[in-house]
C-alpha positions as CSV (number, residue, x, y, z in Angstrom):
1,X,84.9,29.6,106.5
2,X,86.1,30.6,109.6
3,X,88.0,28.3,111.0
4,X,91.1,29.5,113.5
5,X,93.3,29.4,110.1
6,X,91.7,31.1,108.1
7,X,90.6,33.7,110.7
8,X,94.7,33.9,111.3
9,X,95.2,34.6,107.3
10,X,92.8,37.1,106.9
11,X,94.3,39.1,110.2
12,X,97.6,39.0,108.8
13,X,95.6,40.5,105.4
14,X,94.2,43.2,106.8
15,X,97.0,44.1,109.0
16,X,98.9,44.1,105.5
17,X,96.4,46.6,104.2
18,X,94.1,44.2,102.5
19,X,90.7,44.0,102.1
20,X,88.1,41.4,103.1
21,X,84.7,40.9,102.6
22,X,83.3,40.0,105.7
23,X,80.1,39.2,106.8
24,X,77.9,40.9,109.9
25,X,74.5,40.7,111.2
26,X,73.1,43.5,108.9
27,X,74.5,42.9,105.4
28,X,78.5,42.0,104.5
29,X,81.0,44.5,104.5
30,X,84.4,45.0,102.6
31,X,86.5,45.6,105.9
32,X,90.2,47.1,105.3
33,X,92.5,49.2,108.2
34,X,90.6,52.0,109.0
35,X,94.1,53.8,110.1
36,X,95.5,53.2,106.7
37,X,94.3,55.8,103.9
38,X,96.0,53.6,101.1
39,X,93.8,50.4,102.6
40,X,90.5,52.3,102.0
41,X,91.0,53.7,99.2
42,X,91.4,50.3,97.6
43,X,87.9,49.5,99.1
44,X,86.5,52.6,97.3
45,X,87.9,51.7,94.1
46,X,87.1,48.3,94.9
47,X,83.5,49.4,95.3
48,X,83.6,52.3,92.4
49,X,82.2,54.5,95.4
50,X,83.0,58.0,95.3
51,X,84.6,60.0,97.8
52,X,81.8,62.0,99.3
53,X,80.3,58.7,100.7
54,X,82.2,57.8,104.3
55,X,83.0,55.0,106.0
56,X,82.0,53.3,108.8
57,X,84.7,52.2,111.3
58,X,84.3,49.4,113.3
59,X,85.6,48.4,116.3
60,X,85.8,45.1,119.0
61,X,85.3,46.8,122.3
62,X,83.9,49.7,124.0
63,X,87.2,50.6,124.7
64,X,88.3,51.5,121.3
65,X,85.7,54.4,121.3
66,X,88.1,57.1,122.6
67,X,90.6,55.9,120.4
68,X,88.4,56.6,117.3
69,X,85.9,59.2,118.3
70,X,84.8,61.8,120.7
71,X,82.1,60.1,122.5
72,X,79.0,62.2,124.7
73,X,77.0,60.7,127.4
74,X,74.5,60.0,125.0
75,X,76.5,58.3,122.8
76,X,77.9,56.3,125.6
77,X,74.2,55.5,126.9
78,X,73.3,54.1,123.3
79,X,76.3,52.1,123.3
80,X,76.1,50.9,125.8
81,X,72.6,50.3,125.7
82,X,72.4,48.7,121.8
83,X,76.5,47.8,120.9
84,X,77.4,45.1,119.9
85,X,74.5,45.1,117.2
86,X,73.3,47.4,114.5
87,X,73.3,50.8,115.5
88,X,76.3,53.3,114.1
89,X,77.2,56.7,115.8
90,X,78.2,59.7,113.9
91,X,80.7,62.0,116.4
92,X,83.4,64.2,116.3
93,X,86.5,62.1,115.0
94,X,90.0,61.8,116.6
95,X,93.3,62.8,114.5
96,X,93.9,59.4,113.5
97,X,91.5,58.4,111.6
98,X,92.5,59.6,108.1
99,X,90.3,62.1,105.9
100,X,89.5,59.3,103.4
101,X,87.3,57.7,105.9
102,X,85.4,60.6,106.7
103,X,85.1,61.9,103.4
104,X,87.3,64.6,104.7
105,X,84.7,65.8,107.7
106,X,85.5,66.3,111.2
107,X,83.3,63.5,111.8
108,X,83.4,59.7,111.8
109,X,80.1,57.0,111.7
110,X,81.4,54.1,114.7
111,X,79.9,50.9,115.4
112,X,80.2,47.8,117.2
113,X,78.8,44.8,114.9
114,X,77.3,41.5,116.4
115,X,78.1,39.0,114.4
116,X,80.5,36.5,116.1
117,X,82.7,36.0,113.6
118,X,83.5,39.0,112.1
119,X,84.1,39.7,115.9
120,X,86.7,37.0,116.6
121,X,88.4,38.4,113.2
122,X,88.4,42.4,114.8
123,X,89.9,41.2,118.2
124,X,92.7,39.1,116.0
125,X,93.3,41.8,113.6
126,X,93.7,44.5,117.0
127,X,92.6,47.2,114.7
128,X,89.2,48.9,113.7
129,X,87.9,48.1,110.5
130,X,86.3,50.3,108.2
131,X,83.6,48.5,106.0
132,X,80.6,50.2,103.5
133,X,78.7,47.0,102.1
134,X,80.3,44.8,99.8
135,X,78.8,45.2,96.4
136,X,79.2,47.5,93.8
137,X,78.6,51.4,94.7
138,X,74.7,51.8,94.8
139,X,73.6,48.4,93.5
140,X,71.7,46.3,96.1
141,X,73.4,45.1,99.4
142,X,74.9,41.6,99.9
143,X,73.6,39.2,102.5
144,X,75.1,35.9,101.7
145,X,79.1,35.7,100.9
146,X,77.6,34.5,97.4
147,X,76.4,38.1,96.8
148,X,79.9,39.3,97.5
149,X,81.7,36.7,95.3
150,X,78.8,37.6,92.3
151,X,79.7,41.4,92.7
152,X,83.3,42.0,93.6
153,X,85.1,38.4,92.8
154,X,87.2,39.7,90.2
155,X,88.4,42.9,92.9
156,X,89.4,41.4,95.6
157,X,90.7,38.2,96.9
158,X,89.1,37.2,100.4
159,X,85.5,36.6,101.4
160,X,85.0,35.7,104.8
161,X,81.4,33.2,104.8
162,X,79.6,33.8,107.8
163,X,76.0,32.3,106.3
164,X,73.1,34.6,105.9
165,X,72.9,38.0,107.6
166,X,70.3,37.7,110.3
167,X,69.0,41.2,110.1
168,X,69.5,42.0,106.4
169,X,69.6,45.9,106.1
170,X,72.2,48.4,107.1
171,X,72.2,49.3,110.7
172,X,70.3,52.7,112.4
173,X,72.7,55.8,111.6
174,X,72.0,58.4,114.6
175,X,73.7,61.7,114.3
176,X,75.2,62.5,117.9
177,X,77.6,65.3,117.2
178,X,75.4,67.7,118.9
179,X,73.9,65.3,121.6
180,X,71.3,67.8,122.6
181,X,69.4,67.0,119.3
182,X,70.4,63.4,118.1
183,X,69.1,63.0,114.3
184,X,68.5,59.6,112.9
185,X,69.8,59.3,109.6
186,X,69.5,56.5,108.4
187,X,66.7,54.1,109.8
188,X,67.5,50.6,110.9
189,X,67.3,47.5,113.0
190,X,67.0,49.5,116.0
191,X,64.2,52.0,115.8
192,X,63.5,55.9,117.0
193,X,61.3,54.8,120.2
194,X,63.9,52.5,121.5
195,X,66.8,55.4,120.9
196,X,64.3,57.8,122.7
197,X,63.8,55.3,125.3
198,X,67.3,55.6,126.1
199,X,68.0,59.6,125.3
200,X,64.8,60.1,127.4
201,X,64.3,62.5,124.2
202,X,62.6,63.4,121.0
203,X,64.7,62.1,117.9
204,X,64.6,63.9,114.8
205,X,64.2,61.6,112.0
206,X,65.6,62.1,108.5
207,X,68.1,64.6,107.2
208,X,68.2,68.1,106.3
209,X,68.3,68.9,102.0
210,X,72.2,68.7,101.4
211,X,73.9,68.8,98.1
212,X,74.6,65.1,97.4
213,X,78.0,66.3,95.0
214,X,79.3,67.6,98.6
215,X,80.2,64.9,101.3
216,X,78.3,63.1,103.0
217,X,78.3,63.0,107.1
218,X,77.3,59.4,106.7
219,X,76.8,56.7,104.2
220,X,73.2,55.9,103.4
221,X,72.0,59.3,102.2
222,X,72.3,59.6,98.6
223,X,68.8,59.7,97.3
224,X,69.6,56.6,94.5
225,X,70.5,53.5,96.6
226,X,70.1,49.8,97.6
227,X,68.9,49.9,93.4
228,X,68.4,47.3,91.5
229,X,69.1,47.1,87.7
230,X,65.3,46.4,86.9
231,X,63.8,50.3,87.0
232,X,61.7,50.1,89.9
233,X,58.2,51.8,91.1
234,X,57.1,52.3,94.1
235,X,53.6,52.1,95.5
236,X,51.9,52.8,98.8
237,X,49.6,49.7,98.1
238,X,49.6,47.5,94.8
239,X,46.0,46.3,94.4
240,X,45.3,43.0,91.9
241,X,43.6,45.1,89.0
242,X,47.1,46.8,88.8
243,X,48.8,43.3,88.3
244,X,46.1,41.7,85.5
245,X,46.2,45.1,83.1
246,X,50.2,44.9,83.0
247,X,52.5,43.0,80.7
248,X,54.0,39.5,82.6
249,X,57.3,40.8,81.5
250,X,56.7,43.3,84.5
251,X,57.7,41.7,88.0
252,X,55.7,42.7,91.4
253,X,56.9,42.6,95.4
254,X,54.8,42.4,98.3
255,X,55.5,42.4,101.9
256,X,53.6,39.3,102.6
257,X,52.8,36.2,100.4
258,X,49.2,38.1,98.2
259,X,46.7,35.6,98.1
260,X,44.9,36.8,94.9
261,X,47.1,36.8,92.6
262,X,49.9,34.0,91.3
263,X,52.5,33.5,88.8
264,X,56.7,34.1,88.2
265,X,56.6,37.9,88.5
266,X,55.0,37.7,92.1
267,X,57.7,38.2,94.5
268,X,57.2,38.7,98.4
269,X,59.4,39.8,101.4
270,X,58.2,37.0,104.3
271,X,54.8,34.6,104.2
272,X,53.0,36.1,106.6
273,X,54.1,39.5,106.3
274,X,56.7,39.6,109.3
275,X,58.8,42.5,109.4
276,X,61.6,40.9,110.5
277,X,61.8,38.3,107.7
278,X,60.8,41.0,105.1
279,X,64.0,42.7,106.0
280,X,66.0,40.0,106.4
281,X,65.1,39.2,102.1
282,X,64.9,42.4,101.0
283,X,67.7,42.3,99.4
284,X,67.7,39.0,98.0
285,X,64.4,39.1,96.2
286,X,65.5,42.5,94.4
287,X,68.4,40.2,93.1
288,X,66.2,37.3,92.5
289,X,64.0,40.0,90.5
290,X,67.1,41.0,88.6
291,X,68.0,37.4,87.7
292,X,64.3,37.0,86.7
293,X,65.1,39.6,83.4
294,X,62.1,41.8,84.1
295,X,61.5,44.9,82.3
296,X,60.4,46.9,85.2
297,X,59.3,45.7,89.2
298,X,56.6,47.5,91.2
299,X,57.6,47.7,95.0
300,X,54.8,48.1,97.9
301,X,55.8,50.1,101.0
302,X,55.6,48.4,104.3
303,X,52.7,49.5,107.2
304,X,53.6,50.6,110.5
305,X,56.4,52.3,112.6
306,X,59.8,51.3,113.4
307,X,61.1,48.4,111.5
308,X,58.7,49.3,108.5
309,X,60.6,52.7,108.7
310,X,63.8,51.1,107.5
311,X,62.5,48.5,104.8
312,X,60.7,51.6,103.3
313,X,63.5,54.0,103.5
314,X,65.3,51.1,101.0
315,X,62.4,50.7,98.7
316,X,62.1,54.4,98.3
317,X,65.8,54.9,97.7
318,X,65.7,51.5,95.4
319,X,63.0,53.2,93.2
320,X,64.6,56.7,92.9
321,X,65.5,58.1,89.6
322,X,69.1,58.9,89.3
């Protein structure tokens, strides 16, 4: 928990070159020195994540920008407009950030989390954290310090328990290191029409065809990710017919509570179809569907724009064949 104490020990860990789990509004993170190579490499092998994925660095205060990065006025204008919350930066990086972070690019992802405590514990640590999510390489994303525990307990020694992540996906990855055409890459929390409403611009979203054995100029891109162990299908609308012709050993998600059909393989995101709560469970139904033993789980994609953007960039990466 995160009492003064233990916020105290776990500063003292990271400034040793530890690592942490540590909990922030979009899913927990395994935080270690982002200025010390051998500190993240132990949260790669900790992870088994390969070498082409990056990091992302984060970092208390606006100030610590320069320190890290080469900012633009439009990165400036999104920070200042969005940070702290869940919105990461990809720019030019300064010298000091080492090559393990940025897969060995020129570049480094930046962002400024929300979440109080793992706030308090950057501004007693004095140093910016890098952090991927705290699970296993690929598998699903932790939002509860009991996902971390179940995944990494035997690889590392501290969790930080800051409850339930509030938002429950990975935060909006825009691509700034030419500022004249910002690229989201990743979609999140914070959506394309309110990054265009600052930029008073048209943002590209998605990312070119790249070859995903080369690195990566951000995490979040490899086409298998966010996957369950159950093989997973993905369908623009799963209709009840569907359901009643398949085996029960075959589990099935929807973004709001279906009121046709019933039983232990029917799985939804939020009751009345929120967006908001669908992403906040995402992740924790896939697990729950994992726990349940099920030979295979069908996945619906979510309607609309801008948060729907995100929860269906997961399902689709969740659902990709390897």
């Amino acid at each position: 928990r995160g009492t003064p104490r233990n916020l105290a020990r776990l500063a003292r860990a990271l400034q040793a070159g530890e690592v942490v789990g540590v909990p922030t509004e979009t899913v927990y993170g395994l935080a270690g020195n982002a200025l010390d190579a051998a500190a993240c490499r132990r949260i790669f092998r900790a992870k088994g994540r390969p070498a082409n994925d990056p990091l992302i660095v984060h970092i208390h205060s606006l100030r610590q920008l320069p320190e890290v990065a080469q900012p633009n006025e439009a990165a400036l204008a999104l920070a200042q407009a969005f940070w702290p919350g869940p919105l990461t930066l990809v720019l030019p990086k300064q010298p000091i950030i080492p090559d393990v972070v940025s897969s060995g690019l020129p570049t480094v992802a930046v962002r400024m989390p929300s979440h109080p405590l793992f706030r308090r514990l950057l501004k007693q640590t004095a140093l910016p954290l890098a952090a991927p999510s705290a699970n296993p390489f690929g598998y699903v994303s932790p939002t509860s310090a009991a996902h971390v525990v179940a995944g990494l307990g035997t690889k590392i020694r501290h969790v930080l328990d800051g409850g339930p992540c509030r938002i429950g996906v990975e935060s909006t990855i825009v691509d700034l290191r030419d500022p004249r055409r910002p690229r989201i890459l990743r979609p999140g929390a914070i959506t394309r029409a309110q990054i265009e409403g600052v930029l008073r611009r048209r943002v590209a979203a998605g990312k070119s065809r790249s070859d995903e054995h080369r690195a990566q100029v951000s995490p979040g891109l490899l086409t298998r990710h966010y996957s369950p162990r159950t093989p997973a299908v993905l369908h623009e609308e799963i209709r009840p017919a569907a359901i009643q012709r398949a085996p029960k050993s075959e589990a099935w998600v929807f973004i709001t509570r279906p009121t046709d059909v019933r039983g232990k393989n029917i799985f939804w995101l939020d009751p009345r179809g929120d967006l908001r709560g669908a992403a906040r469970r995402l992740f924790h139904v896939l697990r729950e569907v994992d726990a349940g033993g099920f030979t295979r789980v069908h996945l619906e994609r979510a309607r609309g724009d801008g948060l729907a953007e995100a929860i269906n960039d997961r399902l689709q990466r969740a659902a990709a064949r390897a």
